[in-house]
N, C-alpha and C positions, 0 to 999 in steps of 0.2 A: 216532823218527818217520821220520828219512831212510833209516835202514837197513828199514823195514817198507814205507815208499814205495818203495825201491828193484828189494826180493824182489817185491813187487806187479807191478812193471813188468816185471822180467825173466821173470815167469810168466806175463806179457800177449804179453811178444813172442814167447815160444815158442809157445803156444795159437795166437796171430795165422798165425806158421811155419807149422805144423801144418794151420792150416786153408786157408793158400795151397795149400800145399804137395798135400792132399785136393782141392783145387777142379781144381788144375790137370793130376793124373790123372784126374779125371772128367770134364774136357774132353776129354783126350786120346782117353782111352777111347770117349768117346761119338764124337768123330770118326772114330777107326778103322772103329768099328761100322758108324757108315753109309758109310765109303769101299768096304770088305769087301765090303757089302751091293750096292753098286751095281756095284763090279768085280764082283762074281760074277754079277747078273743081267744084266749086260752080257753079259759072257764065254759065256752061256748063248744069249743074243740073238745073237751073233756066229757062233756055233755053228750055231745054226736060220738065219740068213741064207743061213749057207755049206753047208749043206745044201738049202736053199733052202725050209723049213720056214717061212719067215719071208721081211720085204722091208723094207728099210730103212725105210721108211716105219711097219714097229713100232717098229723103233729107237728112231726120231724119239718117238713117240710114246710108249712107254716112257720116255723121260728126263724129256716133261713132266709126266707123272703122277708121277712121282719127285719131281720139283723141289716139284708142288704137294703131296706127301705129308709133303716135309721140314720144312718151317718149319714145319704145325701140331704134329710132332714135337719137334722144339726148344721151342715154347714151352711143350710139355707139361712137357717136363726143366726148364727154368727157373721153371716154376710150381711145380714139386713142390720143389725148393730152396725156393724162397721161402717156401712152407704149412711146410716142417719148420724155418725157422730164426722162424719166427713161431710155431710149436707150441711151441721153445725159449725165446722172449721172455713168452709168457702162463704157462709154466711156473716163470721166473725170478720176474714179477710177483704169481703165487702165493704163493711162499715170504718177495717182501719184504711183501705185507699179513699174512701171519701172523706178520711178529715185530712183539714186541712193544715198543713206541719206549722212547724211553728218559728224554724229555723229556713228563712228564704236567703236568695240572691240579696245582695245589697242592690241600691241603684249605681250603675256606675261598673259593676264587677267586671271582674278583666279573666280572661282565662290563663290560667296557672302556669307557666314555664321554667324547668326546671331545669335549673345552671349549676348548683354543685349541692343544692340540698340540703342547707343548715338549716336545723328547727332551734326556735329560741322561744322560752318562757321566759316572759318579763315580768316579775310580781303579780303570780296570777291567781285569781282568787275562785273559788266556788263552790256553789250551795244549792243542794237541787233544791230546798226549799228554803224561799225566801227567809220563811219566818224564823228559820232553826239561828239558834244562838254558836252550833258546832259546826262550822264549814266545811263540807269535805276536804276541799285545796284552801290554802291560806298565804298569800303571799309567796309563792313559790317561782323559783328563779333557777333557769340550768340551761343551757346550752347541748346538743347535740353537731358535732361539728362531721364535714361532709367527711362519707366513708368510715366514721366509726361508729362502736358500736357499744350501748351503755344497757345496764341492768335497773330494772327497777326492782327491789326489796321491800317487803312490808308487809305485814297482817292486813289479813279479811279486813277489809274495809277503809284502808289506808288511801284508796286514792290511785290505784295502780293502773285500773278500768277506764278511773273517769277522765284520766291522762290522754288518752287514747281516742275516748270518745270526745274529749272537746280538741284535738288535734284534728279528728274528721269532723267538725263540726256537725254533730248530732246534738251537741248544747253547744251555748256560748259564754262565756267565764264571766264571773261577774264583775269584776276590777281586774287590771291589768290588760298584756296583751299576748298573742303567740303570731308569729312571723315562721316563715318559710325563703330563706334567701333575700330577708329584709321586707319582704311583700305579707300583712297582715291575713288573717285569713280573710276578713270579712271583706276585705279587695279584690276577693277571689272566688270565682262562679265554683258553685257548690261541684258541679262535674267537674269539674278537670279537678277541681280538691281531690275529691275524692277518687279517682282514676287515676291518677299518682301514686296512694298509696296501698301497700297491701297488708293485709291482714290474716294472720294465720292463728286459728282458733288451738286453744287447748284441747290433744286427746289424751283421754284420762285411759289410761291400761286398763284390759277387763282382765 
């Protein structure tokens, strides 16, 4: 699992490289383009002055047509970024509703009915990967009894998350069992599992 987390990360940071690295020639470039653009219409303007084809006063008025033509220019380039890296996100969320989960209905499932609410872990065990020798959960045993209410403690990586996630069955534990009012989960249609419970995400203070 660490060496597969690892390859992950070091393929993140490079893609990450890569895409700085593309953003910030497409700055450059787009900057060029219109310094280029404006020396050269300048250079032109200075031209006709000094001929006298022209009077400072296009000058002037040249650069403010300029200024106002810039910015709806720019936003144009920032908006076309944004439509293609959101073409790439609707693309992404395409390919994950077409797979297929991996965590289904059992045969038989019953929908969930909730009479007073006790969660129980019975010697539960889990490993998101099979082959790891360090379990994340290991035999683990607690009761939550109805209408109270318990802490979980522990360092980054303890198990605090996957608690949670294998309660709404998003995994399934590898030994052991977890019950809800004595009713396993896997006896229970993933909807009403989950529509029982709520979840409220950590906000971090800015």
């Amino acid at each position: 699992m660490c060496r597969c987390y690892a390859k992950a990360l070091h393929e993140l940071k490079t893609l990450e490289k890569r895409l700085y690295l593309s953003s910030a020639i497409h700055h450059i470039l787009k900057t060029l383009v219109f310094l280029s653009s404006l020396g050269g219409v300048s250079f032109l303007c200075f031209r006709k002055i000094l001929h006298g084809e022209a009077s400072p006063g296009d000058l002037v008025g040249l650069l403010a047509y300029w200024n106002q033509l810039q910015s709806p220019l720019l936003v144009v380039g920032h908006s076309a970024d944004t439509i293609r890296s959101q073409f790439i996100a609707i693309e992404d969320l395409g390919k994950l509703l077409l797979k297929d989960p991996q965590i289904k209905n059992e045969k038989g499932a019953a929908d969930m009915v909730v009479r007073d609410g006790e969660i129980r872990f019975d010697h539960v065990s889990f490993s998101y990967d099979s082959a790891s020798k360090l379990p994340t959960l290991f035999d683990m045993s607690f009761c939550v009894p109805p209408g109270k209410t318990i802490a979980l403690v522990g360092h980054s990586g303890a198990g605090k998350s996957t608690i949670l996630e294998l309660l709404m069955r998003l995994y399934d534990c590898t030994a052991g069992g977890i019950t809800i009012d004595g009713h396993p989960l896997k006896n229970l249609t993933l909807k009403s599992l989950r529509s029982n419970l709520g979840i409220v995400p950590q906000v971090m203070p800015r």
